[in-house]
N, C-alpha and C positions, 0 to 999 in steps of 0.2 A: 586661533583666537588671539584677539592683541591686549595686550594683561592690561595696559595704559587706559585702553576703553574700556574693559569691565571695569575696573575701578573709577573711572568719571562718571559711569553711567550711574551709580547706583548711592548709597551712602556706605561706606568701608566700615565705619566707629557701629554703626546698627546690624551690619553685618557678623562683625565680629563679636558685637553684645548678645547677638541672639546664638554664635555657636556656644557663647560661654554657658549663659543662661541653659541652654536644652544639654551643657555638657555634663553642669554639675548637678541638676536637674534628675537627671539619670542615674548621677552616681548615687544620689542620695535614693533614688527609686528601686532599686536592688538591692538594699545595702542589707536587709533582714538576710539574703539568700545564705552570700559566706557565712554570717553570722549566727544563722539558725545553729550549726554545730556546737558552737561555745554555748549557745544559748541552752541549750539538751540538757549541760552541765551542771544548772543551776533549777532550770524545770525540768523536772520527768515526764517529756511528750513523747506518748505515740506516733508512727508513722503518720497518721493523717492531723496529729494537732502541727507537727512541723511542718505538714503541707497548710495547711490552713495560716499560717503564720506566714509563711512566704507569697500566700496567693493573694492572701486581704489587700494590697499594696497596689497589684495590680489588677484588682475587682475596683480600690476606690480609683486609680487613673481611669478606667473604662469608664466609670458614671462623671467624673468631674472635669473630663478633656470633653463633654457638652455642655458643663456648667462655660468653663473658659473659655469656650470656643464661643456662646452667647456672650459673654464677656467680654470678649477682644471685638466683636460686631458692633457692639455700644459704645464702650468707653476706650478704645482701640488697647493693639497688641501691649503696646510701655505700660499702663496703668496694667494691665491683667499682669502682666509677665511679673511687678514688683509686686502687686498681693499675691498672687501665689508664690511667693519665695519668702513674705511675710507669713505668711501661713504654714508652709514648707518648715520654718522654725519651730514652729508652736511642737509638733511631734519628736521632732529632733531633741529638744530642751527636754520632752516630759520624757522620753526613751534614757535621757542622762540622768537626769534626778531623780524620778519617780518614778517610773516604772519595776515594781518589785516583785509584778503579779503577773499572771498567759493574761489574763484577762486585760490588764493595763496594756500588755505589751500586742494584744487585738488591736485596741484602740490606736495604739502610736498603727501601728501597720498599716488599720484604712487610711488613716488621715497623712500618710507619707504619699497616699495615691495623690495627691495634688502635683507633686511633682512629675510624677508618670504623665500628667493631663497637661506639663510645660509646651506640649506641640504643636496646642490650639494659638498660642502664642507667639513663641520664639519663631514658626517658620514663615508664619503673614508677617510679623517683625521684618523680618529679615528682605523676604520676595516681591514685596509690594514695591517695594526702592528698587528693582531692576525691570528692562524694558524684556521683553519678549524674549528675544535672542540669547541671554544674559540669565534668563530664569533655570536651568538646568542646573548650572554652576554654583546661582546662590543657595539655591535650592539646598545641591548637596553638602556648599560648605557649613549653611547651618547644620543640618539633619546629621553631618558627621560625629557631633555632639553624643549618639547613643555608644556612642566609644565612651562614654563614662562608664559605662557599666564593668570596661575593664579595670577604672580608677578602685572601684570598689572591691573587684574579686584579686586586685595583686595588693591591698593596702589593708580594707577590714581584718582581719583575720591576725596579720602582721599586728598592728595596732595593740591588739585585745591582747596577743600574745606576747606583746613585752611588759603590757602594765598585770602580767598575771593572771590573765585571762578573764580579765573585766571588761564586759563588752560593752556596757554602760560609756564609758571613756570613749570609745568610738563615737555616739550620735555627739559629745562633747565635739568631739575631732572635727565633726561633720559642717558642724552650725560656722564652722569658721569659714571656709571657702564656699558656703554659701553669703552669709554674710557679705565679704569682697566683691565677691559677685553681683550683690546688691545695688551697692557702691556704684562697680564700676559701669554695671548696668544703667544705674538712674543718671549717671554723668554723659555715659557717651550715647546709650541709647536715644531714638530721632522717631515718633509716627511718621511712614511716609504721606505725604501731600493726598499721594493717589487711595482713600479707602472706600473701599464698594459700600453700597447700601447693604443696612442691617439687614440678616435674614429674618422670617417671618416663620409661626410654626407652623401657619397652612403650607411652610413650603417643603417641612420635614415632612406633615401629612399625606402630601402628593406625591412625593416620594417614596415612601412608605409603602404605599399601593403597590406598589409595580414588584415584581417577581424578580427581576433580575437586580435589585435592592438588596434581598437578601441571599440571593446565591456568591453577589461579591462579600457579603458579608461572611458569608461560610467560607467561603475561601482565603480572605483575609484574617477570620480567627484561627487559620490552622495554620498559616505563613507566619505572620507578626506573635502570633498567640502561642505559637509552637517556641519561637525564640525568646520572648521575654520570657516566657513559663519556661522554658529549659536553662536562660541565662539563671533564673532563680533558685531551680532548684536542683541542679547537677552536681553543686557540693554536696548537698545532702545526699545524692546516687553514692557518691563515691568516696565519703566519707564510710557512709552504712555496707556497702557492697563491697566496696576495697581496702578498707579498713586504712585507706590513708589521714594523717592526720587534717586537719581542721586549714591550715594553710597550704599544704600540699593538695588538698581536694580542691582549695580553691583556686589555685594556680592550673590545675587541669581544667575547671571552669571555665578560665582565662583562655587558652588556647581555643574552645569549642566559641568563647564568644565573639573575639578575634574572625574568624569565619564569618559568622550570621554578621556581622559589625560591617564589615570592610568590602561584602558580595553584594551588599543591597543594590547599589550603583550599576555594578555589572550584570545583574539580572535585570534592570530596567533597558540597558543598550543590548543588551542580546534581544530582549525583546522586541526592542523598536526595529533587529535586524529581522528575525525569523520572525515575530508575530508575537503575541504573549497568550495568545490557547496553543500553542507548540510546544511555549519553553511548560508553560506551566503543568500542561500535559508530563513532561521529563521530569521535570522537578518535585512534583506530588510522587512518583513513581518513583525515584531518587532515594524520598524522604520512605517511604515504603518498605524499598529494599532494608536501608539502613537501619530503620527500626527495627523491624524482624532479625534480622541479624544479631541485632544489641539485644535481644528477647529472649539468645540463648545465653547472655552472661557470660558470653569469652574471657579472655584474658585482657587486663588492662591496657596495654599497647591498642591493639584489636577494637576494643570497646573506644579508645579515645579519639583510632583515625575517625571509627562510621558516626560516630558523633559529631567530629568533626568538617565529615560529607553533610552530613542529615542539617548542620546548621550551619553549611556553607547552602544546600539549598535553599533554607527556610530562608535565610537571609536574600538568594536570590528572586525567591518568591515572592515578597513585599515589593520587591521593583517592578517584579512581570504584572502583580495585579492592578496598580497605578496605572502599566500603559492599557489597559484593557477600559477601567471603569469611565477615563475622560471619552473614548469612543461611543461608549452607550449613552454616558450625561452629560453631552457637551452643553448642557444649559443648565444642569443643574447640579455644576462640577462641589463648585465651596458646600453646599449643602450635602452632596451626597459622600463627601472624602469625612466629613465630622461623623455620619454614622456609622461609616466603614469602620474609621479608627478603632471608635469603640468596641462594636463588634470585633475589632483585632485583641484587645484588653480583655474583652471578656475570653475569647478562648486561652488566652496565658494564664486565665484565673482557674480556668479548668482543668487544667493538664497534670498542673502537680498534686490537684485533689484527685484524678485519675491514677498519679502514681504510688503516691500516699495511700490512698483508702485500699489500692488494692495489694500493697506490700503491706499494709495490715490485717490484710480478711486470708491471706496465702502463704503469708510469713515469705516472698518473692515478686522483686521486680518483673519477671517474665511476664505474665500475662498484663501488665501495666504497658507494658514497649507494644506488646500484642494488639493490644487496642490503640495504640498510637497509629501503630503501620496501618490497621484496620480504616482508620478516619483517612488519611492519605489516600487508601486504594478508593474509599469513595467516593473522596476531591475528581482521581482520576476518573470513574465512572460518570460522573457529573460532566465532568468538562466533555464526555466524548457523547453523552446525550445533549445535550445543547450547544452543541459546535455548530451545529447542523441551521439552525433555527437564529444564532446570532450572526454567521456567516452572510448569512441570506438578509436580514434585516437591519444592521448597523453596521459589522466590518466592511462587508463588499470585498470579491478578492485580490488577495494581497491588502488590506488596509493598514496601514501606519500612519502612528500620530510621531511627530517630533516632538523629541522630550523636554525640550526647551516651551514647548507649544502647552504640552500637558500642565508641566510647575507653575505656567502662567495662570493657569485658571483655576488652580489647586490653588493658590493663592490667594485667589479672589474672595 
C-alpha cells in the first residue's frame, strides 16, 4: 500500500478526529468498571448491585448507538459526534459533584452509555472520506479508539488512589480530555461530500423479519458483549476473588483487554482467509474451553493467561462476524450493522449481571463462568446447524468478501 495515496485519498484531520473522539469515548464508557472497587468503599453493594452499576453503561450504549446512528443519517456524523460528547459531560459533571447516592450513581451510569453509542458516529466520520480500496485501513484506524478502555483501567483507580480514594475526583479528571476532544474535534473535524440517504424504519422492519438478523445478533452479543462486559467487570472478578487491591485488579484488567483490544483486526483477515463460520466455529469453542477452565477458580497466573485467550478470542470474534454479515446483507449492510451493534451492547449488559447475581445467590464465581462457557458451546451448536443452509444460499463455496469491500458498505 502506498502511505502517500491513502492519505490523498481521504481527509487525515477527520480521520484522526474520529480515532480521538471513539478513543476517549470509550474511556469514558468503562470508567464505572475499575471504579466500582473504590466505589464498594463508600456504598455497601452486593454482588449484583456492583454488577448492575457496571452493566447500566453499557445497556444505555446498546439503546442510544440507534438513537446516534438515526442521528448521524440526518444531521450527519460532526453534529452527532459533538452532542454526544456534549451530553457525555452532563454525567461526567453530576458523577463529580452530586452523585452521593447507588441511586444517583444508576443514573450517571445509563447516561455515560451515550458515549459507548460514539460508533454510530466517529466510524461513517471517519469511512465515508476513503474510496473502497482505503476503507479497511480507515476503518481500523478509527475503531482503534476501543484502546481507551485501557486509558481507563491503567489511570481510574491510580487517580482515586492518590487524592485518598475519592473517586468522585476521577469523573472531574475525565470531563477534561473529553472537553479537548471537543475542541479539537469541532476544529479539525470535515462531513465527507459522499453521505448516503437517510435510512427509513420500514427498513429496520424488513430487516427485522429475516432469521438470519437475529442469529448475527446472537453471535455478536456473545463476541462484542463478552468483551465490553468482561473489560467491565474483571476488576470486580479479581478484586473479590483474588483479593488484589483496587489498582492491581485493574491493571490485570488491562492485560485481558489489551487482547480483545488489538485481535479485533486479526480475526477479521483470518477470516477473510479460512472463511468466518471456520474461524468463528474455533473461536466460540476457544471461548468455551477457557471459560470452563476459569469455572474451577485456579490460581491467578492460570485464571489470567485463559482470560486472556478467552478475550483474545472474543476480540477476534467481532472481526470474524463483520466478514460473515456483509455476505448475507449486501443491500442491506448500514442498516443491518446498527442493529447488530446493539444487539452486541446488550449482551455486555448481561454478562456481569450473569456473574454478579450468581456470586450472590452461591456465594461463587463458578457456576457464573459455567454458564458463560455454556452460551459459547451453543454459539458453536448454532453455527454447525446452519452452516449447511447458509453455505448453500449466500456464501457459495469458498466465499470471501474483501475487507476493504465489507468497511465500505459498513460505512454507508
Amino acid at each position: 500500500m502506498n502511505k502517500t495515496s491513502f492519505l490523498k485519498s481521504g481527509h487525515t484531520p477527520s480521520l484522526f478526529s474520529a480515532f480521538l473522539y471513539f478513543d476517549i469515548s470509550f474511556m469514558v464508557w468503562v470508567l464505572l468498571g475499575p471504579l466500582a472497587v473504590i466505589i464498594m468503599n463508600d456504598f455497601k453493594m452486593d454482588a449484583a448491585q456492583k454488577a448492575n452499576l457496571v452493566a447500566l453503561p453499557i445497556l444505555g450504549g446498546s439503546i442510544l448507538r440507534l438513537v446516534l446512528g438515526w442521528m448521524t443519517d440526518h444531521i450527519g456524523p460532526k453534529k452527532t459526534g459533538q452532542i454526544g460528547m456534549i451530553v457525555t459531560m452532563i454525567p461526567l459533571f453530576w458523577g463529580w459533584q452530586f452523585a452521593n447516592s447507588l441511586s444517583e450513581l444508576y443514573f450517571v451510569a445509563l447516561l455515560l452509555g451515550v458515549a459507548g453509542a460514539s460508533f454510530a458516529a466517529a466510524l461513517p466520520l471517519a469511512s465515508r472520506w476513503y474510496p473502497p480500496q482505503y476503507q479497511g485501513l480507515a476503518m481500523g484506524i478509527a475503531g482503534a479508539g476501543n484502546s481507551g478502555t485501557i486509558i481507563t483501567t491503567l489511570f481510574a483507580n491510580r487517580i482515586a488512589q492518590h487524592y485518598g480514594g475519592d473517586w468522585h475526583i476521577v469523573f472531574g479528571f475525565a470531563l477534561i480530555p473529553v472537553l479537548l476532544t471537543f475542541i479539537v474535534f469541532s476544529l479539525l473535524a470535515k462531513d465527507s461530500p459522499n453521505q448516503p440517504e437517510p435510512k427509513k424504519f420500514a427498513d429496520y422492519v424488513q430487516v427485522l423479519k429475516q432469521k438470519d438478523t437475529w442469529l448475527f445478533c446472537i453471535f455478536y452479543s456473545v463476541t462484542f458483549g463478552g468483551f465490553v462486559g468482561m473489560a467491565s467487570y474483571l476488576t470486580i472478578f479479581f478484586n473479590a476473588q483474588y483479593g488484589l487491591s483496587p489498582v492491581k485488579a485493574a491493571d490485570f484488567t488491562t492485560l485481558c483487554v489489551i487482547a480483545g483490544s488489538f485481535f479485533r483486526p486479526v480475526g477479521g483477515w483470518l477470516a477473510d482467509k479460512v472463511g468466518g463460520i471456520r474461524m468463528l466455529t474455533i473461536l466460540y469453542a476457544g471461548v468455551a474451553l477457557m471459560m470452563a477452565g476459569i469455572s474451577t477458580l485456579p490460581s491467578l497466573s492460570i485464571t489470567t493467561v485463559m482470560l486472556f485467550v478467552a478475550m483474545m478470542c472474543l476480540g477476534m470474534g467481532n472481526g470474524s462476524v463483520f466478514q460473515l454479515v456483509p455476505q448475507r446483507f449486501q443491500k442491506e449492510i448500514g442498516v443491518i450493522t446498527g442493529i447488530v451493534g446493539a444487539a452486541g451492547g446488550l449482551g455486555g449488559y448481561f454478562l456481569p449481571k450473569i456473574l454478579g447475581n450468581i456470586k450472590l445467590a452461591t456465594g461463587s464465581f463458578s457456576q457464573g463462568f459455567l454458564i458463560l462457557s455454556g452460551i459459547a458451546v451453543c454459539c458453536v451448536l448454532l453455527i454447525l446447524v446452519v452452516q449447511g443452509q447458509w453455505k448453500k444460499t449466500w456464501i457459495g463455496e469458498g466465499g470471501r468478501v474483501r475487507i476493504g469491500q465489507i468497511e465500505h458498505e459498513i460505512s454507508k
